[in-house]
C-alpha positions as CSV (number, residue, x, y, z in Angstrom):
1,X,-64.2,6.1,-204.3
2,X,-61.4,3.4,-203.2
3,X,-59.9,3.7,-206.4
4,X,-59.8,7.2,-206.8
5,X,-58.0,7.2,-203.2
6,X,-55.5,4.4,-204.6
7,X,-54.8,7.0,-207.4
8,X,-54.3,10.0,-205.6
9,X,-51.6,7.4,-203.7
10,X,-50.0,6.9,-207.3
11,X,-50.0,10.1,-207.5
12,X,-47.7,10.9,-204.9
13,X,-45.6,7.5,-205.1
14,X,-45.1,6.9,-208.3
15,X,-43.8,9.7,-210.5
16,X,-44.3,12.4,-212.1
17,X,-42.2,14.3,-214.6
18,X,-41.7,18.0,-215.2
19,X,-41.2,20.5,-218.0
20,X,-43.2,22.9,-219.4
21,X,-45.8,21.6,-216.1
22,X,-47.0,18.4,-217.7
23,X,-46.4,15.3,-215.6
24,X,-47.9,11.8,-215.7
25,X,-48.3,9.0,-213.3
26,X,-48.6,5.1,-213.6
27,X,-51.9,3.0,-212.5
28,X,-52.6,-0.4,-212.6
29,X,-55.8,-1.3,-215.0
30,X,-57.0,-1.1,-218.9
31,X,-59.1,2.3,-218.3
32,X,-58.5,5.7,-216.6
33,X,-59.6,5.9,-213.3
34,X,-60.3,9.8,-213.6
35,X,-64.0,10.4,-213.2
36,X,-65.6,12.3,-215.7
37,X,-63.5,11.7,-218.7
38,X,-64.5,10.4,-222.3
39,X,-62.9,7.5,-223.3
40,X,-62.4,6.1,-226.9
41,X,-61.7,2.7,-227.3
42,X,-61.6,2.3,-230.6
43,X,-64.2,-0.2,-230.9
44,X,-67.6,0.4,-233.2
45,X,-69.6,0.9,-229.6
46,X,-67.0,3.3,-228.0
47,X,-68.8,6.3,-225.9
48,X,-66.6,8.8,-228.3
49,X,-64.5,9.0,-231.0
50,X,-61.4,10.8,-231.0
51,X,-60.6,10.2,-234.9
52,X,-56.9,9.8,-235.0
53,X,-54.9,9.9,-238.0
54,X,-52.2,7.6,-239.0
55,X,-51.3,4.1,-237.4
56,X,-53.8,0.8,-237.9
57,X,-56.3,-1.0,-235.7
58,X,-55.9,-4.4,-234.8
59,X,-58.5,-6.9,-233.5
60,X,-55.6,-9.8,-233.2
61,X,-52.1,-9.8,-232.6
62,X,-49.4,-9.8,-235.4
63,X,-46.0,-11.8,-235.1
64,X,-43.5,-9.2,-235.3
65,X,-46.1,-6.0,-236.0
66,X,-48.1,-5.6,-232.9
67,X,-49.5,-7.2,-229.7
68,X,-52.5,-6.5,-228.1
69,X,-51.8,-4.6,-224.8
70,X,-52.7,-6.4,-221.7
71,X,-55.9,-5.6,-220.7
72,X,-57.5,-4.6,-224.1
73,X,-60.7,-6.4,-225.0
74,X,-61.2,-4.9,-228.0
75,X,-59.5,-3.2,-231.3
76,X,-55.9,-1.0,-230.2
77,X,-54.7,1.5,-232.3
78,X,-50.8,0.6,-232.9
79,X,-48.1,2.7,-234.5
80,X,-44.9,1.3,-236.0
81,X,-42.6,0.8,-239.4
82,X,-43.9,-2.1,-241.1
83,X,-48.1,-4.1,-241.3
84,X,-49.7,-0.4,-242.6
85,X,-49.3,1.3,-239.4
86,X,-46.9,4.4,-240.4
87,X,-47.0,7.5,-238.5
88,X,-46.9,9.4,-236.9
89,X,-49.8,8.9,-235.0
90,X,-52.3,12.3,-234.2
91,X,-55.3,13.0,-231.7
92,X,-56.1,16.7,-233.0
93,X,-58.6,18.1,-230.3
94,X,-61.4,21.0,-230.9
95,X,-60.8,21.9,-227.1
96,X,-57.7,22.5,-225.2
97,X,-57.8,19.8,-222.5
98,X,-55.7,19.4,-219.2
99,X,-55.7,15.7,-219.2
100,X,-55.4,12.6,-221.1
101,X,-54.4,9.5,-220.5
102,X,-54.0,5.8,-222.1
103,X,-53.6,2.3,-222.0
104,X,-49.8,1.2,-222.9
105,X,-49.0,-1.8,-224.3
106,X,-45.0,-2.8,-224.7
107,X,-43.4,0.1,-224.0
108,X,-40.1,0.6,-226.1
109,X,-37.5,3.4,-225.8
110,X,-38.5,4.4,-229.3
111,X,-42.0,5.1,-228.3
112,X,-42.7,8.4,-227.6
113,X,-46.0,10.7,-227.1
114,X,-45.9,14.5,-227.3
115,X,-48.1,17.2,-226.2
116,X,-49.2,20.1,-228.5
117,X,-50.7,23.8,-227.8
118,X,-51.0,25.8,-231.0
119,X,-48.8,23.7,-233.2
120,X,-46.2,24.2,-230.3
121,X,-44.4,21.4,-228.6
122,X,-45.1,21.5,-224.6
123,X,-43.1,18.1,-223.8
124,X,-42.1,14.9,-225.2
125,X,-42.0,11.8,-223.1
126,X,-40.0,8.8,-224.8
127,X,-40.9,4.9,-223.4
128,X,-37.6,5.5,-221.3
129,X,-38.9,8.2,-219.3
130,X,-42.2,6.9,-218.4
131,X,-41.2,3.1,-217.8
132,X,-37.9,2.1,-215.7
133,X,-37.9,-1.1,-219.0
134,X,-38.8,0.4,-221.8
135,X,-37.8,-3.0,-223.6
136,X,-40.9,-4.2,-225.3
137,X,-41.8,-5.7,-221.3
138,X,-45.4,-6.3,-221.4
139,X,-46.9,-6.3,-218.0
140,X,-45.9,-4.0,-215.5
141,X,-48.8,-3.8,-214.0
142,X,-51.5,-7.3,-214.3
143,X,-54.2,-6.1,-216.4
144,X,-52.7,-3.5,-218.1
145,X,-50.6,-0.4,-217.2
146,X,-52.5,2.7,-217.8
147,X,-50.5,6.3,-218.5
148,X,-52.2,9.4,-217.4
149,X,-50.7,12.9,-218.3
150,X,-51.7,16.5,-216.8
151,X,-51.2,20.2,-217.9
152,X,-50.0,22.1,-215.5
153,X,-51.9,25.2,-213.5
154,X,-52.8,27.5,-216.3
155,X,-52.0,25.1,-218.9
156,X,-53.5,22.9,-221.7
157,X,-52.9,21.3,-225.1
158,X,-54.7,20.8,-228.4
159,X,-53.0,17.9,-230.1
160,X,-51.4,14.3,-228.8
161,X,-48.8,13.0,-231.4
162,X,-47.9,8.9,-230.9
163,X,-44.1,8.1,-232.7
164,X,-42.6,5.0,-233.2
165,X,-39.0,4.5,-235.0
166,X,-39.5,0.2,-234.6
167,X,-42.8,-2.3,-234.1
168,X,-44.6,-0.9,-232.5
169,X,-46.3,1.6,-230.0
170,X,-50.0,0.1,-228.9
171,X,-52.2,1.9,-227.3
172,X,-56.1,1.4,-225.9
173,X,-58.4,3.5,-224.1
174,X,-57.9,6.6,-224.8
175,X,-59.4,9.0,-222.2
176,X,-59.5,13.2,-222.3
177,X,-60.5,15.2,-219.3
178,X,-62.6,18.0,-221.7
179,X,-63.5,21.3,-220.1
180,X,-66.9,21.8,-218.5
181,X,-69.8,21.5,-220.3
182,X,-67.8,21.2,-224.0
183,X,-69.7,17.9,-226.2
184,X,-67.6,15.3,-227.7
185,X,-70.2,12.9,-229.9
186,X,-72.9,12.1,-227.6
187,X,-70.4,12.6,-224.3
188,X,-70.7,16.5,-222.7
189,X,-68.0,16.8,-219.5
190,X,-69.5,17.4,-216.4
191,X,-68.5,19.5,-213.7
192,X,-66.1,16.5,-212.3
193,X,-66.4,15.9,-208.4
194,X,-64.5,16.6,-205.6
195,X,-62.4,13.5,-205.6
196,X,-61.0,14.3,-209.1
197,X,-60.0,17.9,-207.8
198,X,-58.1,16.4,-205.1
199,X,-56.2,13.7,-207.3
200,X,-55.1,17.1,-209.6
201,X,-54.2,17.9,-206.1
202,X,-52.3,15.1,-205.2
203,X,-50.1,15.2,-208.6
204,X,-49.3,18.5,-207.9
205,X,-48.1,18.2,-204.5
206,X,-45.8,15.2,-205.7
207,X,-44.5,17.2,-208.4
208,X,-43.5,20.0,-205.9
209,X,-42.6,17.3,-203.3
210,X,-39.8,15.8,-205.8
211,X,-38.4,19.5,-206.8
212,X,-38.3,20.6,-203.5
213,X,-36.2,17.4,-203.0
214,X,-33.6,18.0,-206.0
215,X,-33.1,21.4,-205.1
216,X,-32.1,20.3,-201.2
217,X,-30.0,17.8,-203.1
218,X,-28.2,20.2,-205.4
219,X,-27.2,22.7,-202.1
């Protein structure tokens, strides 16, 4: 319960982005702290599998390929130009989900994750517009800085696309928010409790919070 509370706080303090309704905010930790979500950590024993396409795993870091984001125990899935990870990178859901979120490793300004509906681009978010150093830093947050995006009221997406123009993008933990009652492997979503409704809540109200404030400032 206390750290679903500390992430509705997030929610409001730290930031969220807007277009097209998607918006993400930053938590401290290796997992999501969304209750009720399936989470893929690559590893042979993960809860699901979320089969993406393109990229490598790694079990060990790689001078000058990949490091293993703070916070990951396991195998990371890493995108980038050189050690077989070419991308780009695809999660290509059989639902239409409203949120999913991630373990970052070194964020660079030529990372970037995009959100699908249809084969239709919703948003792009590069390393630059999620992290304030999107220079390869690795540890914003002790333990791992975990990335959580939501759709939107009346909104979902399909597909999750991971780009990286250098070495490299790392990622761990995967985590979707499926809809009620929908089976990924041997994981079926729940009706989620009341403490996730009010963090969806919470982001919302901090998204309208921050355009209420741009539009005073623009008058």
């Amino acid at each position: 319960m206390a750290s679903l509370k500390s992430l509705a706080v997030a929610a409001a303090i730290l930031a969220a982005t807007q277009a097209h309704a998607i918006s993400f905010t930053v938590t401290s930790g290796a997992s999501s702290l969304v209750e009720g979500v399936a989470t893929d950590t690559f590893d042979p024993d993960a809860t699901i599998s979320l089969n993406p396409t393109g990229g490598a795993f790694f079990s060990a870091s790689a001078s000058g390929i990949t490091a293993k984001p703070p916070g990951s125990t396991g195998q990371w899935w890493s995108l980038g130009t050189s050690g077989r990870q070419g991308g780009p990178g695809v999660v290509q859901l059989n639902f239409s989900a409203t949120y999913y979120g991630f373990l970052w490793g070194s964020p660079d300004s030529y990372n970037s994750v995009e959100f699908y509906s249809g084969g239709n681009l919703l948003k792009r978010f590069g390393g630059s517009d999620v992290f304030a150093q999107a220079n390869g830093f690795q540890g914003a947050f002790r333990g791992g800085q975990y990335v959580n995006f939501w759709a939107g009221e009346g909104e979902q997406f399909d597909q999750v696309r991971f780009l990286s123009g250098g070495n490299a993008f790392e990622t761990d933990n995967h985590a979707v928010f499926a809809p009620i009652n929908v089976q990924i492997d041997n994981f079926t979503a729940a009706v989620p409790e009341p403490e996730t409704y009010a963090l969806m809540l919470a982001g919302l109200c901090a998204i309208g919070f921050m355009s209420r404030n741009r539009l005073r400032s623009r008058l």
